[in-house]
C-alpha angles and dihedrals in degrees: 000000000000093000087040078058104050099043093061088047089055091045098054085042102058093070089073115100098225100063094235096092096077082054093055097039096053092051079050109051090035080051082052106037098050106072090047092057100045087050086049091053094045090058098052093051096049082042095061092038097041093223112157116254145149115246092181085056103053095043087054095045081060100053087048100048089044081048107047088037088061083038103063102026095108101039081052093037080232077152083067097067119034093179082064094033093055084036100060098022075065094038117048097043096053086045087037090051090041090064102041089049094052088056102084122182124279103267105242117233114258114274105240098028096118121121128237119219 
């Protein structure tokens, strides 16, 4: 998913005259694509093992992380650093994702399942 990524990025950046679109284009769409990837990869896994998880949840732990991560980059000075920046822009959405998506839904109780006295 992360060099599906980064080919389409490549792909929307090189109609830009300058030649560093495709570069940018590519970091943004691997920085995209790679949460849903690895939220991709977790259901399946969950899938084949039937193991009980929240999709909804780890899709929106990864929007979150990518979010707070571009968030809070000045107030850190995360932009000081892009060894940290791509680091953590990788990092916190796929651990963010990973929790959300281990936090299934309550079960409901059955319907039809009261007692009659």
């Amino acid at each position: 998913m992360l060099l599906l990524g980064s080919r389409v990025g490549v792909k929307l950046g090189a109609s830009s005259g300058n030649g560093w679109g495709d570069i940018i284009g590519a970091l943004v769409g691997s920085v995209l694509a790679c949460p849903v990837g690895f939220v991709a990869g977790m259901w399946l896994v969950a899938w084949r093992l039937r193991v009980p998880h929240s999709l909804w949840r780890g899709i929106f732990g990864a929007v979150l992380g990518l979010v707070l991560v571009l968030l809070l980059a000045e107030p850190l000075r995360l932009n000081q650093d892009s060894r940290l920046m791509v680091t953590l822009l990788y990092l916190v959405p796929s651990v963010a994702a990973l929790f959300g998506f281990n936090r299934p839904q309550h079960a409901l109780p059955p319907t039809g399942s009261s007692k009659a006295l």
